[in-house]
DOSEDREN-618053 format. One record per residue (C-alpha): residue number from 1; residue in three letters; y, z, x. Coordinates in nm, 3 decimals. Each point is the difference from the previous one (the first is absolute). Layout:
# DOSEDREN-618053
+-----+--------+---------+---------+---------+
: num : residu :   north :      up :    east :
+-----+--------+---------+---------+---------+
: NUM :    ALA :       Y :       Z :       X :
...
+-----+--------+---------+---------+---------+
END
This chain:
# DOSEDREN-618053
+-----+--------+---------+---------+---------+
: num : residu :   north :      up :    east :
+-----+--------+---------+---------+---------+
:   1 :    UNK :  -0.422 :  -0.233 :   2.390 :
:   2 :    UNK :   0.061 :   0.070 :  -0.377 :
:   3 :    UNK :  -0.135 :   0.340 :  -0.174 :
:   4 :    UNK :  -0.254 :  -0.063 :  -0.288 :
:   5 :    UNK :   0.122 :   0.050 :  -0.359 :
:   6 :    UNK :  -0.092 :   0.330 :  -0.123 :
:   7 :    UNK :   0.063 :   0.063 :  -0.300 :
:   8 :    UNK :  -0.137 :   0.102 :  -0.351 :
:   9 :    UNK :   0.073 :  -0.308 :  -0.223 :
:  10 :    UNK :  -0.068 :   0.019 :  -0.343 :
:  11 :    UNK :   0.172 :  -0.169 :  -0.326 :
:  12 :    UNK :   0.238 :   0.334 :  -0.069 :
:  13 :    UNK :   0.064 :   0.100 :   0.335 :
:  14 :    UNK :   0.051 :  -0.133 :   0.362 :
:  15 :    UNK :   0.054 :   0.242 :   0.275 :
:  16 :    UNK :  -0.073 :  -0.050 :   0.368 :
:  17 :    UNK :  -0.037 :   0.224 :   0.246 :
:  18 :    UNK :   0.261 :   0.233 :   0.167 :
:  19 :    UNK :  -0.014 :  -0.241 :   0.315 :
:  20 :    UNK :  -0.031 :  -0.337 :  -0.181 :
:  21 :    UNK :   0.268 :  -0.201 :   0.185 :
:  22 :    UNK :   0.229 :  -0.277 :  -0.093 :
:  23 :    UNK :  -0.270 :  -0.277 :  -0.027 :
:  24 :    UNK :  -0.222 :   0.202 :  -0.217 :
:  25 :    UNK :   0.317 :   0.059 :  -0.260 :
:  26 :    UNK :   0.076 :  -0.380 :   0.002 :
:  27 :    UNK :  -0.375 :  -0.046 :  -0.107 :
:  28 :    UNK :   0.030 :   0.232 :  -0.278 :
:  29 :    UNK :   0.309 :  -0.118 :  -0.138 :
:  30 :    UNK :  -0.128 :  -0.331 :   0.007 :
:  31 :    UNK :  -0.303 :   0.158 :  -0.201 :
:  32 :    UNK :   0.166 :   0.126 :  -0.204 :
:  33 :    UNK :   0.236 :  -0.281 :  -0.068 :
:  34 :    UNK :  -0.266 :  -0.239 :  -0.064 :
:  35 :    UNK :  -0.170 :   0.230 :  -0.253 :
:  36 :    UNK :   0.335 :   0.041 :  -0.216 :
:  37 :    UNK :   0.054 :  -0.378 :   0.022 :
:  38 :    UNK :  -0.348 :  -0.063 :  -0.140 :
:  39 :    UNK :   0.063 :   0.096 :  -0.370 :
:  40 :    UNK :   0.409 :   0.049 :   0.009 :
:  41 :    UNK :   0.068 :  -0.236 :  -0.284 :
:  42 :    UNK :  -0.283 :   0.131 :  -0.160 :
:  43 :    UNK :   0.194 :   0.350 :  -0.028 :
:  44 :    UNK :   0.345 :  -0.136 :  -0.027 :
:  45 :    UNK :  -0.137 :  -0.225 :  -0.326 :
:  46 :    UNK :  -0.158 :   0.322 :  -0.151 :
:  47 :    UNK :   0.337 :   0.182 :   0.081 :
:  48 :    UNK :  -0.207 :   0.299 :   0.169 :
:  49 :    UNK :   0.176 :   0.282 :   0.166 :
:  50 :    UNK :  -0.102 :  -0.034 :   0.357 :
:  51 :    UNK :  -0.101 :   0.373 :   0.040 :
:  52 :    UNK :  -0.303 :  -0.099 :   0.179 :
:  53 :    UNK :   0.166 :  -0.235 :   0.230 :
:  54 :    UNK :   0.319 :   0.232 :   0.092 :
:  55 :    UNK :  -0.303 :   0.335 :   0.051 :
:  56 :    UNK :  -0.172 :  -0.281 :   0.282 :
:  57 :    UNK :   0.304 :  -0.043 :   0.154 :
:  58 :    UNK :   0.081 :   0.380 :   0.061 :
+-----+--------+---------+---------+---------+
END
């Protein structure tokens, strides 16, 4: 039996909760991979800093 994923999600931050497990941090890495991928060669043909990206990650 798996937790449910708690967490607040939003397009700058991702944070679960203090007792989010393994599981729930694979599904928000995967998140959160999928929403970089979306418009990476978007940002790396404007030659953006990725300040945005790098704050998401922390």
């Amino acid at each position: 039996m798996t937790t449910p994923l708690r967490c607040s999600h939003s397009r700058s931050s991702v944070k679960p909760d203090a007792g989010a497990g393994r599981a729930d941090w694979l599904h928000i890495a995967r998140e959160m991979a999928d929403d970089l991928s979306t418009d990476a060669a978007e940002r790396e043909q404007a030659g953006k800093t990725p300040l945005d990206e790098v704050s998401r990650l922390r």
